[in-house]
C-alpha positions in Angstrom: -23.5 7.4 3.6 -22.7 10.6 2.1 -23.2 11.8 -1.3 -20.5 14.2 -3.2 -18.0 13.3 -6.1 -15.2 14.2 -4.0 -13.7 10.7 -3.1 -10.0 10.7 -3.7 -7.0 8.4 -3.0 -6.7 9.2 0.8 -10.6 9.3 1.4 -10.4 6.0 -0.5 -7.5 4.7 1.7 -9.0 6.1 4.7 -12.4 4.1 3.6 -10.8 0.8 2.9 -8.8 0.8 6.0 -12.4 0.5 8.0 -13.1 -2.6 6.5 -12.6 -5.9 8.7 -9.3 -7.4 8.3 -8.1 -4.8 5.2 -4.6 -3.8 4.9 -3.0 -1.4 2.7 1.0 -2.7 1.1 3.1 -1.7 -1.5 4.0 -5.1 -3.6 4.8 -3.9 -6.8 6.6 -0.6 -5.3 6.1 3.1 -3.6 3.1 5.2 -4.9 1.1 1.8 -5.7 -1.1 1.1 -3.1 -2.9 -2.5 -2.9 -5.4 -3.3 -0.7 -5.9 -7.1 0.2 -8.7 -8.7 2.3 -6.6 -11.8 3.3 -3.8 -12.7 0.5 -5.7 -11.0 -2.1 -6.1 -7.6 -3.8 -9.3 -5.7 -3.7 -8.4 -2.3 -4.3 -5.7 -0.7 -6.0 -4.7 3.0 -6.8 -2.1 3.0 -8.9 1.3 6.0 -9.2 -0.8 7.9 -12.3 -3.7 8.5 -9.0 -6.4 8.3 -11.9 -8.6 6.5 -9.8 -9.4 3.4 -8.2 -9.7 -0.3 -10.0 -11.6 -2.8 -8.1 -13.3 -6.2 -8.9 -17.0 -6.0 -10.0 -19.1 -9.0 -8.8 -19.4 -10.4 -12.5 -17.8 -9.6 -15.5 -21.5 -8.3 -17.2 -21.4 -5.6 -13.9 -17.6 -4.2 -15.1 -18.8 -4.2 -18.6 -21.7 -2.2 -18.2 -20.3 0.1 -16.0 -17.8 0.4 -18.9 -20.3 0.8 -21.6 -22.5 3.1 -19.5 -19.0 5.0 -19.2 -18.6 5.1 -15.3 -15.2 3.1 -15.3 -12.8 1.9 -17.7 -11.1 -1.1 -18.4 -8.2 -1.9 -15.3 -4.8 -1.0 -16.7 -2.4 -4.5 -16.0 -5.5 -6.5 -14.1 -7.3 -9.6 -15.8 -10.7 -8.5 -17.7 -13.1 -11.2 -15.8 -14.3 -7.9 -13.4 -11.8 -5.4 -13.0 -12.8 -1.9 -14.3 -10.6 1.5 -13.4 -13.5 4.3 -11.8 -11.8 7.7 -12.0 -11.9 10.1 -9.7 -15.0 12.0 -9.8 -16.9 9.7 -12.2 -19.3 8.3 -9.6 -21.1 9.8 -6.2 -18.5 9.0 -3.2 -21.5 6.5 -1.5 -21.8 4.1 -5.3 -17.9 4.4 -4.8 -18.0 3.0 -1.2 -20.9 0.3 -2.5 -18.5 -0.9 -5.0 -15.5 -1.3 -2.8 -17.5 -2.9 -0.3 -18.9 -5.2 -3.6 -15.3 -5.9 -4.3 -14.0 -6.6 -0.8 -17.5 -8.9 -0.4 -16.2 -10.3 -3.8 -12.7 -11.1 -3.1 -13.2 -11.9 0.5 -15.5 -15.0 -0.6 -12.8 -16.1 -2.8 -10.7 -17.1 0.3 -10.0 -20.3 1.9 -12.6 -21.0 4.7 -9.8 -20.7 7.1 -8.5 -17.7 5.8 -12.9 -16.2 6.1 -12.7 -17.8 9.6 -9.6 -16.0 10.8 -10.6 -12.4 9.6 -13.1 -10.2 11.6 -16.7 -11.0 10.8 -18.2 -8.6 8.6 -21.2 -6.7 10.0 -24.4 -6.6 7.8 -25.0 -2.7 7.8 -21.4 -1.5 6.3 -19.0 0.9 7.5 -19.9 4.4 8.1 -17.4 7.6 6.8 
């Protein structure tokens, strides 16, 4: 993967939509987009375009990552992992790492028939 800091909402979009079985909506209205690996939410940029909250793999990784100041604390999303990374705040390939970490994250969360009906996910990730 590519270094740079210049990950932004549609090279984020355009990301996300490689992984197996992602897909972007708009549940909570236009200029909010969700991404959801099965019924839940992964990824979400919200209408302010600040940046991109995801779900960490423990709470003690989001918290860190806050105290280290490399995200903040998810405006409207349960503490318990989620953390805000703003644009620009991390090099574009930890940004891909951690949305992979939170699609991983999430995607484990699921039923075993809702793991079963998505496409497998490879073990070298996604290339951009």
């Amino acid at each position: 993967m590519q270094g740079g800091m210049g990950m932004d909402r549609a090279a984020m979009n355009d990301f996300c939509a490689t992984l197996p079985g992602a897909a972007v909506s708009e549940p909570f209205g236009p200029g909010l987009d969700v991404w959801k690996v099965g019924t839940k939410m992964f990824a979400i940029v919200g209408m302010r375009n600040k940046g991109v909250s995801l779900k960490c793999e423990t709470p003690d990784t989001a918290a860190l990552l806050i105290d280290v100041g490399r995200a903040e604390k998810a405006p409207y999303l349960p503490r318990g992992g989620w953390v805000l990374i703003p644009w620009g705040r991390m090099e574009d390939a930890e940004l891909k790492e951690r949305l992979i970490t939170s699609y991983r994250t999430i995607r484990k969360t699921l039923t075993k028939k809702q793991q079963t009906a998505l496409p497998p996910f490879p073990q070298s990730p996604p290339e951009t």
